[in-house]
N, C-alpha and C positions, 0 to 999 in steps of 0.2 A: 653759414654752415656751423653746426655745435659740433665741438669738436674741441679735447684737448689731447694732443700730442704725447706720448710719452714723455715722462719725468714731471709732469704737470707745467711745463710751459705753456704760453699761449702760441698758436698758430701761425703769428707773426713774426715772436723773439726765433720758432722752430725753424721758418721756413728762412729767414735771414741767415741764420748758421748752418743751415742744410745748404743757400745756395751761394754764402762766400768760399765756404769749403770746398764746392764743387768746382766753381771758376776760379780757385786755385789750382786742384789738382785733376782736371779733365786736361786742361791744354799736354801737362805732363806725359797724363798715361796714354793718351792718342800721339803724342810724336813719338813716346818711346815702343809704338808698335812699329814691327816689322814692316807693314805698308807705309809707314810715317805720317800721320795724320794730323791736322790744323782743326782747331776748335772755329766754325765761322761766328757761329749766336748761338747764343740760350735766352730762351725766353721765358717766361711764367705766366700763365695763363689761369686765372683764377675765373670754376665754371661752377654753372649750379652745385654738379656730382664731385667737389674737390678743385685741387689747386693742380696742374698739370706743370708739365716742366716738355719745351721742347728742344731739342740739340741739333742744328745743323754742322755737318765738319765734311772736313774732304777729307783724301787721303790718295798721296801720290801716285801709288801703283794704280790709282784711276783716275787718270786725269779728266779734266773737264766733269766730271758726276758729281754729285753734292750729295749726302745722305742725310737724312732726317726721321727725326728719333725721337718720341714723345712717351710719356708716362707720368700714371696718374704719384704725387710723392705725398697730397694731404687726402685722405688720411691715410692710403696703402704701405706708404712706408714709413709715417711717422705714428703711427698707432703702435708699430713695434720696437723701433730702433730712434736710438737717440740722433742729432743731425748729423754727426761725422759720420758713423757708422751708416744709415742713411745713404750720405752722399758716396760711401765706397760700394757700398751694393750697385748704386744707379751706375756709377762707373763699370762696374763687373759685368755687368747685365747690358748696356749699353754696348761695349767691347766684344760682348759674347753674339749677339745680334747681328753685329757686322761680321764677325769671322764665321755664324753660321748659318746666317741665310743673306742679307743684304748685298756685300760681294759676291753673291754668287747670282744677281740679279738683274737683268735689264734696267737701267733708268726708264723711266717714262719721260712722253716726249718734253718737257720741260729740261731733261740732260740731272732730276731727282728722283733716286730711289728710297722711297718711304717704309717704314714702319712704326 
């Protein structure tokens, strides 16, 4: 994939400080929500169309459910924003997902509710 990242880094140096940032400050801002929520995996997934980022976490107020949560971060978010900045959007976005439509959604039969 051609592609350089904002600030002219390469897509490598970007996505390693997009995603040590994240899996410092995800586990944070998912326990310090109201439902209390645990970071299970992130994964990274690098496809034809970009580099994907996925998140599994739970969160107490649903017990036994598991949510999952993927987006594209090479090049959607790193064509505009440096990796911190970045990685606090994904957080924002991801948090906002679950309080506005995931929680309010059946698991499917697996006991995970995706988007």
């Amino acid at each position: 994939m051609e592609h350089t990242p904002r600030g002219g880094m390469g897509v490598n140096e970007w996505l390693a400080q997009f995603q040590r940032s994240t899996e410092l400050s995800l586990p944070r801002s998912l326990a310090s929500e109201e439902d209390q929520g645990s970071l299970r995996e992130m994964v990274v997934d690098r496809r034809e169309d970009g580099v994907w980022m996925t998140v599994t976490f739970s969160m107490a107020s649903h017990p036994g459910v598991v949510f999952e949560w993927n987006r594209k971060v090479v090049p959607d978010l790193s064509a505009d924003w440096d990796p911190e900045f970045a990685s606090m959007l994904f957080r924002t976005h991801l948090i906002e997902w679950y309080h506005t439509q995931a929680k309010r959604r059946p698991p499917a039969a697996d006991g995970v509710v995706r988007g």
